[in-house]
C-alpha positions in Angstrom: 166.4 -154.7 135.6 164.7 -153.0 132.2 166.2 -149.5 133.4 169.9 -151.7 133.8 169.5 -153.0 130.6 168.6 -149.6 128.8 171.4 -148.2 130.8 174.0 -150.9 129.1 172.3 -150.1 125.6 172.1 -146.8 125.6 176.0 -147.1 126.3 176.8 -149.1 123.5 174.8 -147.3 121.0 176.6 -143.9 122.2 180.0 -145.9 121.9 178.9 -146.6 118.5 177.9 -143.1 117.7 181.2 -141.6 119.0 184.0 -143.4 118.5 184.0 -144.9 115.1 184.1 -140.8 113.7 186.2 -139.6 116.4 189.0 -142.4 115.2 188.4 -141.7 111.3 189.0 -137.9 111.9 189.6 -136.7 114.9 188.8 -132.8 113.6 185.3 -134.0 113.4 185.5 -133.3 117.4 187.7 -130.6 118.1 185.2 -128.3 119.6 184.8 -131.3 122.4 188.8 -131.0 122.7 190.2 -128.8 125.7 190.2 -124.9 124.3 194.4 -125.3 124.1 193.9 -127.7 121.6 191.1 -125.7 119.9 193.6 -122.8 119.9 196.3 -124.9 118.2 194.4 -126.0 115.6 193.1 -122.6 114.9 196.7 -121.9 114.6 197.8 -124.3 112.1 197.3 -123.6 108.3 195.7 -126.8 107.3 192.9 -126.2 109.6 191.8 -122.7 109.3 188.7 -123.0 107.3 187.3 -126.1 109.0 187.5 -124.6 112.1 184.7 -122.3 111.8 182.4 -124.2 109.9 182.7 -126.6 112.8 181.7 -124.5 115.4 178.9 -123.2 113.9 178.1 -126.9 112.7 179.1 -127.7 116.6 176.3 -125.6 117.6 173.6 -127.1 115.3 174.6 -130.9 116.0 174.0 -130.4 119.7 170.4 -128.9 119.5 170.0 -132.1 117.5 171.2 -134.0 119.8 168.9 -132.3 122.3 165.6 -133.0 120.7 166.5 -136.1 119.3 167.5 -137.1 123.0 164.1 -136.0 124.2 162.6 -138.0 122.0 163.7 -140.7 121.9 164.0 -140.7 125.5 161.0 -140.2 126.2 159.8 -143.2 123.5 161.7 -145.4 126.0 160.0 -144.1 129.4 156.9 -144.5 127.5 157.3 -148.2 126.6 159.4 -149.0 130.0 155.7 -148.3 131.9 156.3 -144.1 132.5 153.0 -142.4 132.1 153.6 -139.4 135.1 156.4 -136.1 134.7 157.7 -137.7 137.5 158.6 -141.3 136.5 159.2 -140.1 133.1 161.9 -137.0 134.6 163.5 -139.8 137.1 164.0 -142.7 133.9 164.9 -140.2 131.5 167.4 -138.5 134.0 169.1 -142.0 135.2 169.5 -143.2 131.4 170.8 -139.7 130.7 173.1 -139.8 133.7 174.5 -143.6 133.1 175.6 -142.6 129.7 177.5 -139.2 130.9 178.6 -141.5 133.4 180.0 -144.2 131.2 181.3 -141.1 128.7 183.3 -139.2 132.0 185.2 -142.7 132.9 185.7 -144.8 129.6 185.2 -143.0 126.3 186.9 -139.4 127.9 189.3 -140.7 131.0 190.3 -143.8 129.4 190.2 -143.6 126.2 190.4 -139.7 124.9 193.2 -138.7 127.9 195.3 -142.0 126.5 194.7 -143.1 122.9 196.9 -141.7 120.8 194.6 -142.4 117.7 192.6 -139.7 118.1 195.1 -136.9 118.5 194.6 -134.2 115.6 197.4 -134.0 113.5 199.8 -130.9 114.7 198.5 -131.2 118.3 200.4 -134.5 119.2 203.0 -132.7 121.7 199.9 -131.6 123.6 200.0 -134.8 126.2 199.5 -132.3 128.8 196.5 -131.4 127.5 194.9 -134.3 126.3 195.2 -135.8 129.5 193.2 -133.1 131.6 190.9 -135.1 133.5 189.3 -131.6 135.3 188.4 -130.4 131.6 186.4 -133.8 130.7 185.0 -133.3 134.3 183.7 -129.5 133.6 182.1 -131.5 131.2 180.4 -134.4 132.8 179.3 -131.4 135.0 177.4 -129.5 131.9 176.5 -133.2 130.8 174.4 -133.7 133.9 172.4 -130.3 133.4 171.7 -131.1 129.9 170.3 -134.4 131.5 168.4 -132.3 133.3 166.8 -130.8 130.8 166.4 -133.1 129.1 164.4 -135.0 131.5 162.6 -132.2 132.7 161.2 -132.0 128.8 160.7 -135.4 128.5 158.5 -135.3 131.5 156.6 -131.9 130.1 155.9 -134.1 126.7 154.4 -137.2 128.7 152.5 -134.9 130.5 151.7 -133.1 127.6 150.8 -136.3 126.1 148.5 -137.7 129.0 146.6 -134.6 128.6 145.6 -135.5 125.3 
C-alpha cells in the first residue's frame, strides 16, 4: 500500500513539475516534441536562437533529472524499509515505471496528442503530428531504460551505503 501511495505521489508531483511550464510556454519542451515539429520550429524566424540554447540546455536538464531521480529515489526506498540492491532496484524501478506509465497515457496520449494549449505557435497545422501516439511510445520505451538505470544506481548507492 506505501509503494501505491508513492506511486500516486510521485504522479502528482511530476504532473506538477510538467504541465504548469509546458502550458506557460510550450518552447520550454520542444526537444520532447516529435522531430517534425522540432524541424518547424527551427524553421521559423522567431525561434532560431532559442532552439539551440535549448538543446544544449535539454541535455543538461536531463542529467539533472538523472541524479536528482537517483536520489531522491533512493531517499524513498530507504525510508519505505529498502536496505538490499535488490529491494532498493525492484522499488525504485516500479515508482520509476508508474510515473512513465502515468506520463505514456495521461500527460503524452491524453493530454499532449489533444490539448491544443500547448501547441507552439507556428506549428498548429501539425495535428498529424502532435497526435503520434508511436512517437510518445518510442518514448515510454527509452523512459523504461532510464528507469533502469536509474534503479540499478539506486541499488549500487544502498549497497554502497550498507557497506559503510
Amino acid at each position: 500500500m506505501v509503494l501505491f501511495v508513492q506511486c500516486v505521489v510521485c504522479c502528482i508531483l511530476f504532473t506538477l513539475m510538467v504541465l504548469p511550464s509546458l502550458y506557460k510556454d510550450p518552447i520550454n519542451w520542444v526537444m520532447d516534441f516529435p522531430p517534425e515539429i522540432i524541424k518547424r520550429v527551427e524553421s521559423l524566424s522567431q525561434y532560431k536562437d532559442k532552439i539551440k540554447k535549448k538543446e544544449k540546455r535539454h541535455i543538461k536538464k536531463k542529467l539533472l533529472a538523472i541524479i536528482a531521480f537517483v536520489l531522491v529515489l533512493s531517499v524513498v526506498a530507504y525510508f519505505s524499509g529498502c536496505r538490499s540492491f535488490l529491494d532498493t532496484f525492484l522499488h525504485v524501478f516500479i515508482i520509476f515505471l508508474a510515473v512513465n506509465l502515468y506520463d505514456l497515457i495521461i500527460l503524452d496520449w491524453g493530454i499532449a496528442c489533444h490539448s491544443r494549449k500547448i501547441r507552439i505557435p507556428g506549428t498548429e497545422d501539425m495535428e498529424k503530428e502532435y497526435n503520434n501516439p508511436w512517437f510518445h511510445t518510442r518514448g515510454f520505451i527509452k523512459g523504461c531504460v532510464l528507469g533502469l538505470i536509474v534503479a540499478l544506481m539506486s541499488g549500487g548507492l544502498m549497497k554502497l551505503i550498507s557497506i559503510l
